[in-house]
C-alpha positions, 0 to 999 in steps of 0.5 A: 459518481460511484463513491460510496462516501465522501465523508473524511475517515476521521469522522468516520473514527469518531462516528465508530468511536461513538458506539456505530460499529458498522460504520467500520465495514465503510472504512474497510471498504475504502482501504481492502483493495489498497492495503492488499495491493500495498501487502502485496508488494510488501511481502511477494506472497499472495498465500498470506495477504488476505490474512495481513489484511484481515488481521490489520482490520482486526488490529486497528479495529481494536485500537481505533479508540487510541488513533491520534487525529494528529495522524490522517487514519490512512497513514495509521492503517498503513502503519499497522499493515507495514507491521502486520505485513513485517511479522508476515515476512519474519514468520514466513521466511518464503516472499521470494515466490512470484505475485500475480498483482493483476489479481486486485481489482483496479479502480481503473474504468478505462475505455480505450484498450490501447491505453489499457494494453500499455498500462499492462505493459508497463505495470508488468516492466515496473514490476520486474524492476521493483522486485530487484529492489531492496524492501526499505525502496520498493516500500517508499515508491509504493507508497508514493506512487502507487498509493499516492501519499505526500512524504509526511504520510509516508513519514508517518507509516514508516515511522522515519524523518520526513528527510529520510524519506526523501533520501531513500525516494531519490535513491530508489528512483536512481537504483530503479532507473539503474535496474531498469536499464540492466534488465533492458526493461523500457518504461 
């Protein structure tokens, strides 16, 4: 239906691993839309993104021979992008500029301009609201809502017990919530 491939990312590692380097351009082509929307919510600045994103392809290229199959490769990438993504941050000292999000391309083949229109609205009240919170929340909502990861993956990208992601999931969602209803923002 449209997929490039249905095949699992770590047969792809292992087939790139092997000696078949083009068989990268496939997994950047399944994570570059993700990892940019990712980046972008991570940093709030759209001048260095593409280069986040460029340099965590680089990055996890080089190490690709070190990825433990413990891990799923999409937590291990998403790792590399949040660190990528922290340098950013720590080198810049400027995220407090706006982000159109609109820019990134949706997976999104929706007929019904209706339905379209509300999501719109609703992204852009989201995103209001998002902004107001603290990096270590905005962080575990993106990665669960919008990213769709359980709490192990997000365990594994942030690096933090799988509890504490539970934690600071309920407590972004209270401070969220709290946010939204200061701002008037209906969601």
């Amino acid at each position: 239906m449209g997929k490039e491939s249905l095949r699992p990312d770590e047969d792809i590692v292992a087939e790139i691993t092997s000696g078949n380097f083009d068989a990268y351009g496939e997994l950047m082509a399944r994570y570059e839309q993700k990892l940019l929307r990712y980046v972008i919510y991570l940093t709030r600045d759209q001048i260095s993104v593409e280069d986040v994103v460029q340099e965590t392809f680089i990055k996890a290229f080089q190490n690709l021979k070190g990825f433990s199959p413990k891990y799923k490769f999409s937590s291990w990438i998403y790792r590399i992008a949040h660190n990528e993504a922290m340098n950013a941050i720590k080198k810049e000292r400027h995220i407090n500029r706006n982000v159109e999000v609109d820019n990134i391309v949706e997976a999104d083949h929706e007929s019904d301009i209706i339905s379209k229109i509300d999501r719109k609205i609703l992204k852009t009240n989201l995103k209001i609201c998002l902004d107001n919170l603290d990096n270590k929340y905005r962080e575990i909502l993106m990665l669960q809502y919008f990213e769709n990861m359980k709490y192990s993956e997000i365990s594994d990208v942030l690096r933090v017990p799988i509890a504490t992601v539970g934690v600071r999931s309920a407590r972004a969602k209270a401070k969220l919530k709290r946010i939204c209803e200061e701002k008037g923002v209906k969601l």
